[in-house]
C-alpha positions in Angstrom: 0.0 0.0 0.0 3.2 2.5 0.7 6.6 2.5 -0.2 9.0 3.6 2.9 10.2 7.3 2.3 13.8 7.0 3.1 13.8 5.0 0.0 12.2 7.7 -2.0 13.9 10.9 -4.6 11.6 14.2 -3.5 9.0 14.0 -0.6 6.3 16.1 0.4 4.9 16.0 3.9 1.4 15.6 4.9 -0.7 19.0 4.9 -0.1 20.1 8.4 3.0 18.4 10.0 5.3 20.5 8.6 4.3 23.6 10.7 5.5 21.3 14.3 8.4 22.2 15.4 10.2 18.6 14.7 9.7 18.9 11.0 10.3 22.5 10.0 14.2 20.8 7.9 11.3 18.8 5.7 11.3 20.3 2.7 15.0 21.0 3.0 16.1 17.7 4.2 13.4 16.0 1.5 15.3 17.6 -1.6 18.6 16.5 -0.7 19.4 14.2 -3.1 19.6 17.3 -5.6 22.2 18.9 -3.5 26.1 20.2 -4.7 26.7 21.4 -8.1 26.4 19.9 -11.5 27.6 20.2 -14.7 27.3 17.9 -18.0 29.8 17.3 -20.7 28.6 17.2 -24.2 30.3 16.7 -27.1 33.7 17.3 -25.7 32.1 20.6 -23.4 31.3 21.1 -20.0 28.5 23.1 -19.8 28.2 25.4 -16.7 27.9 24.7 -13.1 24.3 25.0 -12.0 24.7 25.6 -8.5 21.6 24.6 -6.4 20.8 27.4 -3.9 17.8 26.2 -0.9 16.0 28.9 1.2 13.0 28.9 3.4 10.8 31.1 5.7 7.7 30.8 8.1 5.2 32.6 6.5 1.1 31.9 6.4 1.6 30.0 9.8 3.8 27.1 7.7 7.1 26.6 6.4 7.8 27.7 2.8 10.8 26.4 0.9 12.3 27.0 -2.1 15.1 25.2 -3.8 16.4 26.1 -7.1 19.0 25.9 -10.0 21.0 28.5 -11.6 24.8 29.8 -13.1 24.9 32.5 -10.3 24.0 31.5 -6.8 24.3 34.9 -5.5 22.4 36.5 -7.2 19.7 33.1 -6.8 19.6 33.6 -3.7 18.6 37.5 -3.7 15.6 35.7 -5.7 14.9 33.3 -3.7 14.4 35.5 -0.8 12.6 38.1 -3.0 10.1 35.0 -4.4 9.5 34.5 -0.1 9.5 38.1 0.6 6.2 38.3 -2.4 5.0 35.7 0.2 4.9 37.9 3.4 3.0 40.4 1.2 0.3 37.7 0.2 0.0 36.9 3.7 -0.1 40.6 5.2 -3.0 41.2 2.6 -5.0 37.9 2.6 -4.4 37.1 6.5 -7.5 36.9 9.0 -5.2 36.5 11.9 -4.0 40.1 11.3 -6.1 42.7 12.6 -4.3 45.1 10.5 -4.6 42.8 6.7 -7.1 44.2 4.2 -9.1 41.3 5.3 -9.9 41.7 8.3 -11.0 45.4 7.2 -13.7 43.8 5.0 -14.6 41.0 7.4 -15.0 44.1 10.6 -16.5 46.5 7.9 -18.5 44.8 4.8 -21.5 44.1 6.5 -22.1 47.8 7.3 -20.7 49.5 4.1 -19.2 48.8 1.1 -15.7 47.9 1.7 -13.3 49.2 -1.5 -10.4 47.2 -2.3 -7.2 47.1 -4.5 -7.1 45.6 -7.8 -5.3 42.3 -6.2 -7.8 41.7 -3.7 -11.0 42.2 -5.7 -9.7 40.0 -8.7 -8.5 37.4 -6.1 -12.0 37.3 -4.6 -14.2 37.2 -7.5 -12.0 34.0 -8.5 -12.3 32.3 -5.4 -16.4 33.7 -5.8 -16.2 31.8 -9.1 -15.0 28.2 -7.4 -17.7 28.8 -5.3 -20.2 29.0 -7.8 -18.7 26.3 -10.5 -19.0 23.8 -7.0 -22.5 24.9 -5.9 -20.8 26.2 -2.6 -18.2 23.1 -2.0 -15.7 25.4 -1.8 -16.1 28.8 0.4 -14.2 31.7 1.6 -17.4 32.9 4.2 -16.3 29.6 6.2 -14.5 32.0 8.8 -17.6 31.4 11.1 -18.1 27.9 10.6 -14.1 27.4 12.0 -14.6 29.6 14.8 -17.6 27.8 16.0 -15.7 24.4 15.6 -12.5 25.8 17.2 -10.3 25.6 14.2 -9.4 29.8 14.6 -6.5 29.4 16.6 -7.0 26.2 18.3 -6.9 22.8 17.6 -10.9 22.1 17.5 -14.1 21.3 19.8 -17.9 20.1 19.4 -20.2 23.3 19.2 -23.5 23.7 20.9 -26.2 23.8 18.8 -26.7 27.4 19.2 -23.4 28.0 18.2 -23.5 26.2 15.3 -27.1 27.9 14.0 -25.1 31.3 14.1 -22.2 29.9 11.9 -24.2 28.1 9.5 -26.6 31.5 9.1 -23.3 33.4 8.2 -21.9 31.0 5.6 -22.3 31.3 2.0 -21.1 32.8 -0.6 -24.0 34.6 -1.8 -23.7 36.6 1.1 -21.0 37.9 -0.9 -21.7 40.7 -3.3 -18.5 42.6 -5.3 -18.7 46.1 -7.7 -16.9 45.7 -10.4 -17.1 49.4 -11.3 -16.1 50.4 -8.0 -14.4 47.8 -6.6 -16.2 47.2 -3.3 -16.9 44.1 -1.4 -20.3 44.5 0.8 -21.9 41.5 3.0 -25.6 41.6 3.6 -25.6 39.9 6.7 -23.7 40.6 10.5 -21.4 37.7 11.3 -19.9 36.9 7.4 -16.3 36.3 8.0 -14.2 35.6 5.1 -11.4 33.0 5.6 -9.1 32.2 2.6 -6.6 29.8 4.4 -8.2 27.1 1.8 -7.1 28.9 -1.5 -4.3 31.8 -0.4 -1.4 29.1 0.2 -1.6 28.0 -3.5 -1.9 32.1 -4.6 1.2 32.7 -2.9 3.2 29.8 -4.2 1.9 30.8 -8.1 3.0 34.3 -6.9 6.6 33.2 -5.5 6.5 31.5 -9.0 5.7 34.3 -11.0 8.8 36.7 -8.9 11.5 33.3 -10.4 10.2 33.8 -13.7 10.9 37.3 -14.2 14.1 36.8 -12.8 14.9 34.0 -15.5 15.0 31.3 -13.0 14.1 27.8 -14.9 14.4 25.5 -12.5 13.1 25.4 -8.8 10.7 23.6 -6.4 8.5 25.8 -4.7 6.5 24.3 -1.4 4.0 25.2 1.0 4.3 23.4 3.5 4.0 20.7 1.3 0.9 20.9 1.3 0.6 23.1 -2.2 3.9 22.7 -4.7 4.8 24.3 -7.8 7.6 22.4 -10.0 9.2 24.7 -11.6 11.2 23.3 -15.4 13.6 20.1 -14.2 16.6 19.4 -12.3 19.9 18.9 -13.4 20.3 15.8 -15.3 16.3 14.6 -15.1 13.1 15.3 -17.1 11.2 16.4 -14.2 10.8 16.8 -10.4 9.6 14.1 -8.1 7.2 14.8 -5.2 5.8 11.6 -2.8 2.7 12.0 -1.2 3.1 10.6 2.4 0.9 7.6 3.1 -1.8 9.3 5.6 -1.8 6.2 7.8 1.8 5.8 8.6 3.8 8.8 8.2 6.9 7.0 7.1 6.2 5.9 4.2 4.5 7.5 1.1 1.5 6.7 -0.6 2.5 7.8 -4.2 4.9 9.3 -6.5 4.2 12.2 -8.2 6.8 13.4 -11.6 5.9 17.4 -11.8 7.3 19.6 -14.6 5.8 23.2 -14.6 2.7 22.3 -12.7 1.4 22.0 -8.9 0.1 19.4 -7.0 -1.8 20.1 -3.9 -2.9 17.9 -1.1 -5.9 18.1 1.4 -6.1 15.7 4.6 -8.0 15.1 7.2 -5.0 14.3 10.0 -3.7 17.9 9.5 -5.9 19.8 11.9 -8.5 17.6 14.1 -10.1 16.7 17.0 -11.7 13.2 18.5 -14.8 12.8 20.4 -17.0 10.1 21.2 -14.5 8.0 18.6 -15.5 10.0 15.3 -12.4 12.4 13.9 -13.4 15.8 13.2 -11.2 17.3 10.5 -10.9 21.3 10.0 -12.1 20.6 6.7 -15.7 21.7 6.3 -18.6 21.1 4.2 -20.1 24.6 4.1 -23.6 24.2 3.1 -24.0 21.5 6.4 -21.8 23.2 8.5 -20.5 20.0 9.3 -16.6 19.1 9.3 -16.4 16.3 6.1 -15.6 12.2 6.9 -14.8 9.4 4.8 -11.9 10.8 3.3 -8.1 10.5 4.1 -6.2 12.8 1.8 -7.4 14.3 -1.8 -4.0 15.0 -4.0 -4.8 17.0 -7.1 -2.5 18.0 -10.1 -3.4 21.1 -11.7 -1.7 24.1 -13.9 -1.4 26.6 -10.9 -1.3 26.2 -7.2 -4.2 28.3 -7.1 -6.4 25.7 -8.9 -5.0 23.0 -6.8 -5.2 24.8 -3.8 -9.4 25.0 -4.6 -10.2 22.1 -5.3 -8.6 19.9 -3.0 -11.0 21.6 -1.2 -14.2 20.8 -3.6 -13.6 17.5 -4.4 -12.5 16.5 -0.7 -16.0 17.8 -0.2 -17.9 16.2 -3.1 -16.2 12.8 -2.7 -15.6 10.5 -5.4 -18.6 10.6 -7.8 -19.9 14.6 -7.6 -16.3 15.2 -7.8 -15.6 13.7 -11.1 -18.4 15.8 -12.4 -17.0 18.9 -11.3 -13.7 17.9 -13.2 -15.4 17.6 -16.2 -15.4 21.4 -16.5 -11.5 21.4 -15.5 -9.9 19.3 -18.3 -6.4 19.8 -17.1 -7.0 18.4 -13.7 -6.6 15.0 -12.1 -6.8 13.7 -8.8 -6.3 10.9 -5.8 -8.5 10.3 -3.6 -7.5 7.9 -0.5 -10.4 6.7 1.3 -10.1 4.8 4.4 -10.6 0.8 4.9 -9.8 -1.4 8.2 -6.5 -0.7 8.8 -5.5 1.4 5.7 -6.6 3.0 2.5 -7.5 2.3 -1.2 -6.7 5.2 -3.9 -8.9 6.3 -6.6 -7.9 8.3 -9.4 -10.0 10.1 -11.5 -9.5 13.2 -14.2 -11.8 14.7 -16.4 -11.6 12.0 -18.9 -11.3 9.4 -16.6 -13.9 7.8 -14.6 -13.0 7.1 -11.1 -10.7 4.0 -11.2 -9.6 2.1 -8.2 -5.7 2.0 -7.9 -5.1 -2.0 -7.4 
């Protein structure tokens, strides 16, 4: 059913277990096979060194890490930290634990007034609007009530009381949502709408971190989230693409599957990365929106997609829809596939599906 990691290339840890403190080296220690220099002769030439050049940061409450190839690892590095700097900004715009973000204006302010916002902000949340819509509410950024009621806002979960829960589930949904184009405003129509893009703004920053190497001619990197969203960036040295393993949701030392990435992102949703137990039944922080309810039956959804964006969405969705409903959404995203790992006794069977691909099981 797994392989063990220490056997494997490039691994990506589980959503989650990269923000403790005993796995922050992950990504780092992960990609070390790539590490040193190297250089290939053809036809009587060495071409030149392509130094590899690693750097990471805490940003968005995880770890982000970059490691990349280039002829000057100098000046790499001043773009590697400029690529994680682009990701403090994403998260000083987009963060609902900051009382000072842009965010947190609209969630104190949009239910009285018409909040304007930049350019940035507005584009970002009509998109993430869009998902909403394309899903039939799957996926939903007015969830920032739902999390608080079920503990998830700065703690690691509880039950709420019925009471509680009415509130929440009277503030959710993303028709309670309504943008201005022409002026650029965000406006709730109800008290208590909070927005909460922790399940889309990891993958915006990565795409974003992406888009600073580009401009600055870098060809080859690895950008992670936390592992939770990566971008692969070109190829390594010497091989036709990256190689990111999904660890195996059960046992955390082995992975589940292999994944070879070239200029694309895969993103992962699980249910062991933020939960509580009570009465024997796991309650993940991952939310159906329209019950109000956190979602069981899944272990881990792994989606490949173009951006980290779009992977970092729907994850989300099709953790929600499941198997079936979430082929049908893909149907409309041709470039997509996915893995779902559902649980059995003792273990997990994967799934893979696409939008030309009915769901398969993965003997």
């Amino acid at each position: 059913m797994g392989a063990d990691l220490a056997q494997s290339d490039t691994r990506c840890a589980h959503p989650g277990r990269c923000v403790r403190s005993a796995a922050l080296a992950v990504a780092a220690a992960t990609l070390a096979l790539l590490a040193g220099d190297f250089s290939v002769a053809f036809e009587g030439h060495k071409t030149p060194a392509r130094h590899k050049v690693e750097a990471s940061r805490i940003s968005m409450a995880c770890l982000y890490s970059i490691v990349a190839y280039g002829d000057r690892p100098e000046a790499l590095g001043h773009t590697l930290e400029a690529a994680l700097d682009e990701v403090d900004r994403i998260d000083r715009l987009m963060s609902h634990y900051r009382d000072d973000s842009p965010l947190s204006r609209i969630n104190r302010e949009a239910a009285r007034a018409p909040v304007a916002v930049d350019r940035e902000m507005f584009d970002f949340l009509a998109m993430s609007l869009q998902y909403s819509a394309e899903s039939n509410g799957s996926f939903d950024i007015t969830v920032g009530a739902l999390m608080k009621a079920w503990g998830f806002f700065r703690g690691e979960g509880r039950f709420p009381t019925s009471d509680e829960l009415a509130r929440a589930r009277a503030a959710t949904g993303f028709r309670h949502v309504a943008l201005d184009r022409r002026d650029r405003t965000i406006r709730f129509d109800r008290e208590g709408v909070e927005l909460d893009l922790g399940g889309i703004a990891k993958g915006y920053a990565v795409d974003r971190a992406v888009d600073i190497l580009r401009h600055n001619r870098v060809d080859s990197a690895l950008v992670s989230a936390c592992g939770s969203t990566i971008y692969a960036l070109g190829h390594p040295p010497g091989r036709s693409h990256w190689s990111v393993d999904i660890e195996d949701p059960v046992n955390a030392q082995r992975r589940a599957l292999s994944i070879p990435l070239k200029n694309r992102a895969v993103s992962v949703s699980g249910s062991s990365e933020k939960f509580f137990e009570r009465n024997g039944t796991r309650y993940s922080h991952i939310m159906d929106p329209r019950t109000g309810h956190p979602v069981g039956g899944v272990l881990s959804v792994v989606v490949q997609a173009s951006t980290g964006t779009a992977g970092d969405a729907i994850d989300n969705v099709l953790f929600v829809e499941g198997i079936d409903r979430g082929w049908v959404f893909l149907r409309g995203h041709r470039d997509v596939a996915a893995t779902f790992l559902l649980p059995t006794r003792g273990g997990w069977t994967r799934y893979d599906i696409s939008a030309d691909r009915r769901p398969r099981r993965f003997e």
